[in-house]
C-alpha positions in Angstrom: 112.2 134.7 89.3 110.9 132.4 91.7 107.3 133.1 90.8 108.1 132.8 87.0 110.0 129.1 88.3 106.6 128.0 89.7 104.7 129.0 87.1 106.4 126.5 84.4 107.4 123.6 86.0 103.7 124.1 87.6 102.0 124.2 84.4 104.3 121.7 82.5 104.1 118.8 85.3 100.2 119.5 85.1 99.9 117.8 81.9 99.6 114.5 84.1 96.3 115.8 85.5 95.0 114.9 82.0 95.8 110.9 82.8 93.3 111.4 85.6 90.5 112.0 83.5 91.0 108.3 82.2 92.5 106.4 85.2 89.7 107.7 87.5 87.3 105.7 85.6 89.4 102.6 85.4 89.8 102.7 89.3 86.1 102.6 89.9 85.3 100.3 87.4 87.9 98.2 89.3 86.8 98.4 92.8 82.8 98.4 91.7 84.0 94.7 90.2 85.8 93.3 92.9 82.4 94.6 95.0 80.6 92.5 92.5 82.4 89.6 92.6 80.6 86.6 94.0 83.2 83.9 94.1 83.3 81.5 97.3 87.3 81.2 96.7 87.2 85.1 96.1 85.3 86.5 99.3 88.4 87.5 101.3 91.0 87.7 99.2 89.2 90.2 97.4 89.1 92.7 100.0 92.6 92.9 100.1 92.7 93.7 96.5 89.9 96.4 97.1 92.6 97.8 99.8 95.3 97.7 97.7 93.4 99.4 94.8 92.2 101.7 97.0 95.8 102.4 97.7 96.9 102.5 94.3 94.1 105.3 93.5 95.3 107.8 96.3 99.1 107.7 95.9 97.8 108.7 92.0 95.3 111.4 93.5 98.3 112.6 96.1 100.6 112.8 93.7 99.6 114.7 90.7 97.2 117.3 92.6 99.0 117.4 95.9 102.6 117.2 95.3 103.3 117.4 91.8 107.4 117.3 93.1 109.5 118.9 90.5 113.6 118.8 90.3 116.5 121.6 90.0 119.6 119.2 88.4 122.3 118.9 89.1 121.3 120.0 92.7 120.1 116.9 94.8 116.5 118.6 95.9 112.6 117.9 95.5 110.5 121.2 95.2 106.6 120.6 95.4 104.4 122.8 93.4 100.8 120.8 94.3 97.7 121.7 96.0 100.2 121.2 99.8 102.7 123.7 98.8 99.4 125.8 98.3 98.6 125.1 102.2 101.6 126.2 103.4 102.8 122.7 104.2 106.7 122.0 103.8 108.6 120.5 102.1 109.9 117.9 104.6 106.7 116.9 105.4 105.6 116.6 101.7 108.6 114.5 101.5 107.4 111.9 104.4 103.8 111.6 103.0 105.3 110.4 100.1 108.0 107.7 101.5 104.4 106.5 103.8 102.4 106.1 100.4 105.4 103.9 99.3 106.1 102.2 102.5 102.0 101.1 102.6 102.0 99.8 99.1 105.0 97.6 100.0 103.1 96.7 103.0 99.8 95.5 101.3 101.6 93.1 98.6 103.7 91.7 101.3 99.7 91.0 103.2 98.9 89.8 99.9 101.3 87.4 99.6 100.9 86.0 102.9 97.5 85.2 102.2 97.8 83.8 99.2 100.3 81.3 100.9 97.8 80.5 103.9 95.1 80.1 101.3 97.0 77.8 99.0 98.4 75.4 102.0 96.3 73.2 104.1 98.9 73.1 106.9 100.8 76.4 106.4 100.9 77.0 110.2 103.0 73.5 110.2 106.0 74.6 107.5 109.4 76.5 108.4 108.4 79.1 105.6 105.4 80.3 107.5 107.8 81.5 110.1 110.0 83.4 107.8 106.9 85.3 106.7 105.8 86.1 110.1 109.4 87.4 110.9 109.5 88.9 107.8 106.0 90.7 108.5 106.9 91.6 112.1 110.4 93.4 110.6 108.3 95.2 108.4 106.0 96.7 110.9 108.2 97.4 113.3 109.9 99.4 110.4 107.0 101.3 109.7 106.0 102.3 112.9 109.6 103.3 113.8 109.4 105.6 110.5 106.5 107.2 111.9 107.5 107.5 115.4 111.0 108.5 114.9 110.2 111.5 112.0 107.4 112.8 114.0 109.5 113.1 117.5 112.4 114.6 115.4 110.3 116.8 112.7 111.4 119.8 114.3 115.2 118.9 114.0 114.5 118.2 110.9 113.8 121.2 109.7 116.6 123.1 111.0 118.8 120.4 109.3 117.1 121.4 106.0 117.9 125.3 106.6 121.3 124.0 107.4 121.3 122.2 104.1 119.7 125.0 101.8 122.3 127.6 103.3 125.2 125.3 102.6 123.9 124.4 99.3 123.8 128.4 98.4 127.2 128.9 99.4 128.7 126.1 97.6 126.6 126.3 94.4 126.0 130.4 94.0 124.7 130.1 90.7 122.0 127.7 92.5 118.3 129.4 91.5 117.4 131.4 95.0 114.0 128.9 94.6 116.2 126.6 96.7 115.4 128.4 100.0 111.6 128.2 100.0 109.6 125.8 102.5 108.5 123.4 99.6 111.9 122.4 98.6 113.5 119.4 100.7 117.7 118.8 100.1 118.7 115.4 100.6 121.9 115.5 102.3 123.1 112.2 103.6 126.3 112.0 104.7 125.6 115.5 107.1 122.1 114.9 108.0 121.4 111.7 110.5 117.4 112.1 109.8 117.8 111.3 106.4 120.4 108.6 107.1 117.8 106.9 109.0 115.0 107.1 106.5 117.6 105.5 103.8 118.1 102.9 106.7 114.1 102.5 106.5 113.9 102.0 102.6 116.9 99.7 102.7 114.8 97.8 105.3 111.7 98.2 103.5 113.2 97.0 100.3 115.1 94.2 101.4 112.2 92.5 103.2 109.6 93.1 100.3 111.9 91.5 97.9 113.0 88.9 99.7 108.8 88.0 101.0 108.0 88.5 97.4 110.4 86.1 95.1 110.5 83.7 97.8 107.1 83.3 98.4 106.2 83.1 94.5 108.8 80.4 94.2 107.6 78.8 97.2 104.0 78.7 95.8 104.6 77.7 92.5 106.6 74.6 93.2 103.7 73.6 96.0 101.1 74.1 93.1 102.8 72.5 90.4 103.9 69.2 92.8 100.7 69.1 94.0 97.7 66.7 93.2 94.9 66.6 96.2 93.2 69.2 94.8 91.2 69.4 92.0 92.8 70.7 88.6 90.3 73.7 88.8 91.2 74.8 92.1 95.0 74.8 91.1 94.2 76.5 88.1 92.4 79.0 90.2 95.2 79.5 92.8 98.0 79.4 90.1 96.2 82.3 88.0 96.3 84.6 91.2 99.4 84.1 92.4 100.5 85.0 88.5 98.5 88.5 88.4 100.1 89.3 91.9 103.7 88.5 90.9 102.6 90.9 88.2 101.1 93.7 89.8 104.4 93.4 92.4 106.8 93.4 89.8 105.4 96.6 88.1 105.6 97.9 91.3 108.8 97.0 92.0 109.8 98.4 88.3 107.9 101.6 88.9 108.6 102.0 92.1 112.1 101.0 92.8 113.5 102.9 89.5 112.9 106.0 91.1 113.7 105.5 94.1 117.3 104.7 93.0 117.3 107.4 90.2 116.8 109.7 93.8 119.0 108.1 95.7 121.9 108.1 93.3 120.8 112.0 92.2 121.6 112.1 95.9 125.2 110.7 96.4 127.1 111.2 93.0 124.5 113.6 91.6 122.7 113.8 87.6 122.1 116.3 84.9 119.0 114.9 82.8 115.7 116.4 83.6 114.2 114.0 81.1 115.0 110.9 83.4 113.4 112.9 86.5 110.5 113.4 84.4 110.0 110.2 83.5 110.8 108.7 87.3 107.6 111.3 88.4 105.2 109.9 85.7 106.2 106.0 86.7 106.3 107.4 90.7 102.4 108.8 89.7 101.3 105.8 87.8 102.7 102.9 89.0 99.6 102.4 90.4 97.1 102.5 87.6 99.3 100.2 85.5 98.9 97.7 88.4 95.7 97.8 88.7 94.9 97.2 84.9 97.1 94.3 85.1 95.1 92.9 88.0 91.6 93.7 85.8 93.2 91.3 82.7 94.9 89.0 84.6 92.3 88.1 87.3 89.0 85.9 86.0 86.7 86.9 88.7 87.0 90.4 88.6 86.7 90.1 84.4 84.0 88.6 84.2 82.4 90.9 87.0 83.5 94.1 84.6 81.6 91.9 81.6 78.8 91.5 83.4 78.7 95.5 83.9 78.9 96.4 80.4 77.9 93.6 79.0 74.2 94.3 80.3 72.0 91.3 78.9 73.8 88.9 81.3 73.8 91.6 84.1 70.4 91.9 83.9 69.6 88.3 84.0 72.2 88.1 87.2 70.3 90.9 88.8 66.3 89.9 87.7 66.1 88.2 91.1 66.4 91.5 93.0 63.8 93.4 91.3 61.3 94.9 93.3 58.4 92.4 94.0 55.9 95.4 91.8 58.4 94.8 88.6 57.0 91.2 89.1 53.5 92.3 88.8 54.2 94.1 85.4 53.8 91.7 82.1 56.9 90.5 80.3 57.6 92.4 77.1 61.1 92.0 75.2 61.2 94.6 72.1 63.3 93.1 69.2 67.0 93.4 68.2 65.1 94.7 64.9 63.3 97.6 67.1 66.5 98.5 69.5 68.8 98.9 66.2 66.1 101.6 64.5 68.1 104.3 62.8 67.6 107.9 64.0 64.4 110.1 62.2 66.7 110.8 58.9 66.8 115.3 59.2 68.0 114.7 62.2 70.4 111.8 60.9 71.6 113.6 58.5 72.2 116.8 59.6 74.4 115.4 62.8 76.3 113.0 60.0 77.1 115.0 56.9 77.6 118.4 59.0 81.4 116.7 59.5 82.4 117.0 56.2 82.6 120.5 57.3 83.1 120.5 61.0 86.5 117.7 61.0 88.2 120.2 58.0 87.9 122.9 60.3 89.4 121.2 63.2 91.8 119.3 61.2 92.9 122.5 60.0 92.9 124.7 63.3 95.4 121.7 65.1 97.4 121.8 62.1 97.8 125.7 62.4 98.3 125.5 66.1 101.2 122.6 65.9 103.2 124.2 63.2 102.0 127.8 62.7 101.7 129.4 66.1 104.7 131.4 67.2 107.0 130.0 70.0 105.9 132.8 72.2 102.4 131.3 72.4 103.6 127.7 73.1 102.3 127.0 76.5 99.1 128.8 75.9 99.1 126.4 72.3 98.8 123.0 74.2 95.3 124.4 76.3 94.1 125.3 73.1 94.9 121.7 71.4 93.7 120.4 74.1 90.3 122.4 73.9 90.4 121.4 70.4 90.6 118.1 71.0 88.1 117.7 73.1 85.7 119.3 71.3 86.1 117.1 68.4 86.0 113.8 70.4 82.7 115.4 72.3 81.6 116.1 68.4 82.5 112.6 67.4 80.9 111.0 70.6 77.2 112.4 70.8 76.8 112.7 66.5 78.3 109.5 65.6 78.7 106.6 68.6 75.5 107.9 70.6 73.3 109.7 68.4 70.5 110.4 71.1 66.5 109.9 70.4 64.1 111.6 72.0 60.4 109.9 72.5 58.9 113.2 74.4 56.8 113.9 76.0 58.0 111.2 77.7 61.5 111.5 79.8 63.3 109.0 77.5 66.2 109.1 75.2 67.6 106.1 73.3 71.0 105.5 72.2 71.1 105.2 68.0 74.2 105.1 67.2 77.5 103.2 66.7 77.1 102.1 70.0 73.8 101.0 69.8 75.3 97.7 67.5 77.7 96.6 70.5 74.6 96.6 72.9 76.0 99.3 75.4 73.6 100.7 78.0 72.0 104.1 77.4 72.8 104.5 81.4 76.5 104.2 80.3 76.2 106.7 77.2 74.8 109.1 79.4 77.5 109.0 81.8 80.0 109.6 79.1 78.2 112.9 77.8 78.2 113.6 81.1 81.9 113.1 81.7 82.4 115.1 78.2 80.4 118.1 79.6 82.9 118.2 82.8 86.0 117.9 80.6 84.6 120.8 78.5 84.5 123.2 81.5 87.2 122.1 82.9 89.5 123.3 79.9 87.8 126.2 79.6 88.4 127.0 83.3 92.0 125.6 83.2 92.5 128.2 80.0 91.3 131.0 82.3 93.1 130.0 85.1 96.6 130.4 82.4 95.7 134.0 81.4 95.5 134.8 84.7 98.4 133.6 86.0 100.2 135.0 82.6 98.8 138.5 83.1 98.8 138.9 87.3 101.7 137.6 89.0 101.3 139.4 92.4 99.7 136.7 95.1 96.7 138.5 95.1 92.9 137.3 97.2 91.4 136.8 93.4 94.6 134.5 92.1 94.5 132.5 95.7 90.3 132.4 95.1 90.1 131.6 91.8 93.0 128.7 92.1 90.9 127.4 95.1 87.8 127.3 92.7 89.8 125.7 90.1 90.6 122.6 92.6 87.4 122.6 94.0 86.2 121.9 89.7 89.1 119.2 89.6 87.5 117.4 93.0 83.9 117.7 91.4 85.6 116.3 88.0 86.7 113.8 90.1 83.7 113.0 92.1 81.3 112.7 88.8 82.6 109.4 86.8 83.5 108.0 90.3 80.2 108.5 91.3 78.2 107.3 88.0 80.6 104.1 87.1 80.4 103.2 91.5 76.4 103.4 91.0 75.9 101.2 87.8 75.3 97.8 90.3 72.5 100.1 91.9 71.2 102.0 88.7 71.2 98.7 85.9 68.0 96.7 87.8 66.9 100.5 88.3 66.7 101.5 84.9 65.2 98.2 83.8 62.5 98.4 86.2 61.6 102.4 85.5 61.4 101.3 81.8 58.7 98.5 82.5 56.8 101.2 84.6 56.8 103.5 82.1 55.8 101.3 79.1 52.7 99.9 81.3 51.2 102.6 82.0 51.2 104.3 78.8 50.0 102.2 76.3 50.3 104.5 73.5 54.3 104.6 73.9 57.0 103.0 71.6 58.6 99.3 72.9 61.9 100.7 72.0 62.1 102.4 75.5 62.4 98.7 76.9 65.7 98.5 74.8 69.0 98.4 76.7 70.5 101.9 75.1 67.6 103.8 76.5 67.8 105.9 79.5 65.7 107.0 81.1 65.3 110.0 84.0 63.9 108.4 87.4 62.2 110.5 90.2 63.5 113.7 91.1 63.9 112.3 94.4 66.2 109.7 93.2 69.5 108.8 95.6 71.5 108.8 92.3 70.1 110.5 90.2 69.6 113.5 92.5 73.3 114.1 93.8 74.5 113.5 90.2 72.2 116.6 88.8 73.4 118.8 91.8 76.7 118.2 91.1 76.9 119.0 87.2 74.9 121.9 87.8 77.2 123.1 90.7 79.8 122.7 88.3 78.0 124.7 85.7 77.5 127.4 88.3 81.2 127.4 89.5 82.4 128.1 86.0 79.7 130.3 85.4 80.4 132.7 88.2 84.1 132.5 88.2 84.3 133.2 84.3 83.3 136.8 84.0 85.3 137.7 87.4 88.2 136.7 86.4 87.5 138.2 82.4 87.2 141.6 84.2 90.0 141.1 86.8 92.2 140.5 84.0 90.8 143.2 81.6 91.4 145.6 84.5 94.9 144.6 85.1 95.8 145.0 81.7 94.6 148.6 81.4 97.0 149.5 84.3 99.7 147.8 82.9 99.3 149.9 79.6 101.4 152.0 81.6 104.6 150.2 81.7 104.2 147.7 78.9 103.9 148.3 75.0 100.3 149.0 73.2 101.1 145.8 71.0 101.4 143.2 74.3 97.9 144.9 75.8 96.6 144.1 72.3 98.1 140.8 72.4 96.8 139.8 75.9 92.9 141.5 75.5 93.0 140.0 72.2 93.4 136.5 73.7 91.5 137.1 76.7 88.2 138.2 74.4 88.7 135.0 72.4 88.7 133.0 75.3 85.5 134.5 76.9 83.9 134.3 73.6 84.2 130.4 73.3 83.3 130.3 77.0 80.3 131.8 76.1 79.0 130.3 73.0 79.5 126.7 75.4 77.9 128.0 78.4 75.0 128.8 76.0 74.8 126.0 73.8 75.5 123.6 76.6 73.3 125.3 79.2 70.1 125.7 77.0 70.1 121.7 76.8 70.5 121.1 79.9 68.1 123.7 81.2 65.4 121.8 78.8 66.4 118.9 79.8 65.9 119.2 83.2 62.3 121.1 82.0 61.4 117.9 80.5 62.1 115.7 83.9 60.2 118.3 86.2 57.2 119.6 83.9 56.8 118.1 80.2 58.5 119.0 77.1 56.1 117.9 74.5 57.6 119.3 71.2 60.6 116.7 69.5 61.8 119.2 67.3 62.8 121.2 69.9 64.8 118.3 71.8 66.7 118.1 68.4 67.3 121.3 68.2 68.8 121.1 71.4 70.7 117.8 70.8 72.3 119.6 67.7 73.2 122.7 70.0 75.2 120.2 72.5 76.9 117.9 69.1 78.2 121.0 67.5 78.9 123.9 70.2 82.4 122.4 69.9 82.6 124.0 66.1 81.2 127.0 66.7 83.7 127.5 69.6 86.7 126.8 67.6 85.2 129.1 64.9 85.4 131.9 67.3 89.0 130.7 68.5 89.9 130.9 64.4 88.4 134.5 64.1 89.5 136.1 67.5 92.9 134.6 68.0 95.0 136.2 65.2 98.1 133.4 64.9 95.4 130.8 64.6 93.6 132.8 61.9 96.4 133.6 60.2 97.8 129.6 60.3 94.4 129.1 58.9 94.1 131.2 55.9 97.5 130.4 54.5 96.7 126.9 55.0 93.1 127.5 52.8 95.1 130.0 50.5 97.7 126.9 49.9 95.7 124.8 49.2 92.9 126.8 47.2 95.0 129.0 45.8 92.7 131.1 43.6 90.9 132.3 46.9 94.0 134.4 47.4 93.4 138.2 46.5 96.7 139.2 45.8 100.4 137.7 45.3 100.9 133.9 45.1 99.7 131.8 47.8 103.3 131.3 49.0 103.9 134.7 49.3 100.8 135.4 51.5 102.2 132.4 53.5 105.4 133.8 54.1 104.7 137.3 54.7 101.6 136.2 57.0 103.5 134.2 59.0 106.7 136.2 59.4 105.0 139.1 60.5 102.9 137.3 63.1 106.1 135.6 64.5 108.0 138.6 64.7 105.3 140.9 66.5 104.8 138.4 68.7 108.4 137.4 69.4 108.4 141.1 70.1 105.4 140.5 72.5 107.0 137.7 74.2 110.1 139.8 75.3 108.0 142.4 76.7 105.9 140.1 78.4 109.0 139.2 80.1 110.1 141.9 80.7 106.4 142.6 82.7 106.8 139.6 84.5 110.4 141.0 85.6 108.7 144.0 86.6 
């Protein structure tokens, strides 16, 4: 029971992880700004901002991949199901790290707001105010460091207070689940326990000073800006406009924060019953700060127009021309027309990656539809990985046929964007990166879908499930790593780019000016600091999920033919069937993903002279989504079966026999019912 306990809250409070692929992004393009940012009034206030972000970006990392708490109501407990539960660490100390994370973003908006008060007074040292920061400041430190000191001398008290605590808990609550006694899960018992009466004492203090330093200060400021007129309007408008994003930023912290906090606290003393409010305390607890740190990217001019002059690459370039090597000086001046950057793509080509959709968005219109509304309950779990597979084939589809459309001008190492986004002048760099950051999402479903079927089939703690879930975070930290790494490089790689593209065009006379547009990319020296680390890592990706694919395909295929023994011939059949569907969409990507690549990185180290087979290639990557969801439609029976009664209903003279309701019906009735048959045997296994 436990294991089955930890295997759906697990795989339900997961489906934050999926934010990550979006918020990572946002982070870096945040910090890489605030690097950027050139402002006089800016220079130091900024790297408080880059330490807060910083902050911000690891409470979000530590709590959806290393904590990923989960609750038991009406029992007043915390259970941790993340990558620390996984190392054997408690639950105690899961439950400090946590209370630190908070405690430190208090911390640096309180250090914000101090500066922002010595910055905006002349002679701050001189005022009453400054005092009651200091104090304020010196309370809070001495807090923190009393938090520190006090639960590391007493951990070990501590934890016999939490055996104490789970024991009593069991005896006065019997129908409790027995999951309460295991090391991840911490009890908050107040009124018996003086360790957790103390770190209530420490958030009381905690709270009450960083509200107090917060709304006094901001009222403080605000009158001083407005009264005052020795400065110039600019100046005040400057100072007025960051006091307002950090009164922002602390008040969705605040919001985010302090609701759960007292949703816990109150759990704790008079108890609750709805799940669906802890739920929605853990998501605001995990993003509190990504929504902060948007709200600092909107609200603060500096670091907006730094993230313009990013994307917006014309004025980047002409903020950056100064810094090009002296030998980009040497090479002549050539600027192709907005006529010859917005060329269309050769038309076969065009066409075939354009009007292919009126065939490829049916099918995948059709396969969600099926998977929503005619997959049986017993599949439900498993449903979501494959809508979320789906999905992201279709936006990869989307992405490379219709917003980037590569061009190839081999045998030259050069690809130019041709697409949608070619008419909004983004950066070829930057399209790269995002088919890069597609290819990673693609393999990390795939392995994430593996990682399921395991866990569904094997539930003993065996070397290969510990391996392959240590393989499975090791792909998350590389997922990680990649748009960190490309959107932290842009600063670097922009002057780069331009500069290999000047190269290039001089000394081959024969080639086309469009590969001095912006929305060309091209591939720099092998030996390249960026480019280099970047290829190493997709490929190690590649290899992980290549190596760890047909393992676990045959570890699970193995398991299955001894369970034949105890379980019926219908759930072996279920689970091979889904397992064979799985390894055949695995395939068909690591083929028609890994032939481009491989040519691709043919073309950087030796020369790839022939266009048609770039295309070729190009097509492979656009559409290996499609043919992997047209394996998923013939190898998964529920899917097929959604599918054809949805074609049958709606063409119904395609339909052999009976009316097309009828084959509905009876299709979809026996399909539920074998498989609600399947479902309580694959209980019953798991029981076993």
């Amino acid at each position: 029971m436990i294991t089955s306990l930890y295997f759906k809250d697990t795989n339900r409070l997961k489906q934050t992880n999926g934010l990550l692929c979006v918020s990572f992004p946002i982070y870096a393009v945040a910090i890489v700004a605030l690097f950027r940012t050139k402002s006089t009034y800016f220079e130091t206030y900024k790297l408080f901002l880059i330490w807060h972000t910083s902050t911000n970006f690891i409470s979000e990392v530590y709590n959806s991949w290393f904590l990923l708490p989960v609750v038991h109501l009406p029992y007043p407990l915390l259970r941790f199901t993340g990558i620390m539960t996984q190392f054997g660490f408690s639950g105690l100390f899961q439950f400090y790290t946590i209370n630190a994370l908070i405690h430190q973003t208090a911390y640096s908006i309180i250090e914000m707001f101090m500066f922002r008060f010595k910055a905006s007074l002349f002679n701050f040292k001189s005022t009453y105010f400054y005092t009651f920061l200091c104090i304020n400041i010196y309370v809070f430190r001495i807090t923190l460091l009393l938090f520190i000191g006090v639960n590391i001398s007493t951990y070990s008290y501590a934890l016999d207070q939490q055996v104490i605590s789970k024991r009593d808990l069991l005896l006065n609550h019997p129908e409790a689940p027995p999951v309460i006694s295991c090391d991840s899960v911490v009890v908050a018992a107040p009124y018996r326990d003086p360790i957790t009466m103390f770190n209530l004492g420490v958030w009381l203090i905690v709270v009450f000073v960083a509200v107090t330093t917060t709304s006094s200060t901001s009222i403080y400021l605000w009158k001083y800006l407005r009264d005052n007129e020795h400065r110039s309007p600019a100046v005040m408008r400057m100072h007025k406009m960051l006091l307002i994003t950090l009164f922002v930023q602390t008040a969705i912290h605040g919001i985010m924060l302090g609701g759960p906090n007292v949703l816990f606290l109150y759990a704790a003393f008079f108890g609750a019953r709805h799940e669906v409010m802890a739920r929605i305390a853990f998501y605001c607890l995990t993003t509190h700060g990504l929504v902060s740190t948007i709200a600092m990217m909107i609200l603060t001019k500096p670091i907006k127009i730094a993230i313009l002059q990013i994307f917006r690459c014309p004025t980047f370039q002409h903020s950056i021309n100064a810094k090009m090597d002296t030998t980009t000086e040497l090479i002549s001046s050539v600027i192709p027309s907005t006529g010859d950057c917005l060329s269309a793509a050769p038309n076969p080509y065009k066409l075939m990656m354009h009007f292919t959709h009126f065939l490829t968005i049916p099918l995948y219109m059709m396969t969600i539809y099926a998977l929503i509304n005619k997959c049986p309950k017993s599949l439900k779990e498993y449903r979501n990985y494959l809508l979320w597979h789906t999905l992201g084939n279709l936006m990869f589809e989307l992405y490379i046929s219709l917003f980037m459309l590569p061009v190839t001008y081999l045998p030259y190492p050069v690809f130019r964007g041709a697409g949608f986004l070619k008419y909004f002048d983004v950066s070829g760099l930057i399209q790269f990166y995002l088919l890069v950051i597609c290819l990673i999402h693609t393999g990390l479903s795939i392995l994430e879908m593996f990682k399921y079927r395991f866990d569904a089939t094997i539930s003993d703690d065996t070397l290969n499930k510990k391996v392959l879930h240590k393989i499975v975070i090791f792909f998350w930290v590389i997922v990680i790593i990649i748009p960190v790494f490309c959107f932290a490089t842009l600063p670097r790689c922009h002057p780069k780019q331009d500069h290999y593209k000047k190269v290039l065009y001089e000394e081959n006379p024969g080639i086309s000016i469009h590969v001095l547009c912006n929305t060309v990319v091209t591939a720099p020296p092998l030996l390249d600091p960026v480019f280099t680390p970047l290829m190493i890592l997709i490929i190690t990706a590649m290899l992980t999920a290549a190596t760890i694919i047909p393992q676990t395909f045959f570890t699970i295929w193995k398991k299955l033919d001894q369970l034949s023994r105890h379980l019926s011939k219908r759930t072996i059949q279920l689970q091979k069937m889904l397992l064979t569907s799985l390894f055949i969409q695995a395939v068909i990507h690591g083929v028609m993903l890994g032939a481009p690549l491989i040519g691709f990185i043919y073309a950087i180290v030796f020369v790839l002279p022939y266009d048609g087979v770039a295309y070729f290639l190009l097509l492979l990557i656009s559409f290996h989504g499609s043919f992997s969801t047209i394996a998923m439609i013939a190898f998964t029976k529920p899917v097929r079966e959604g599918v054809k009664s949805i074609i049958f209903f709606l063409l119904p003279f395609l339909a052999s026999s009976g009316s097309p309701d009828t084959v509905l019906i009876s299709s979809i009735s026996s399909t539920q019912v074998s498989f609600h048959k399947d479902s309580v045997l694959v209980s019953n296994r798991r029981s076993l």
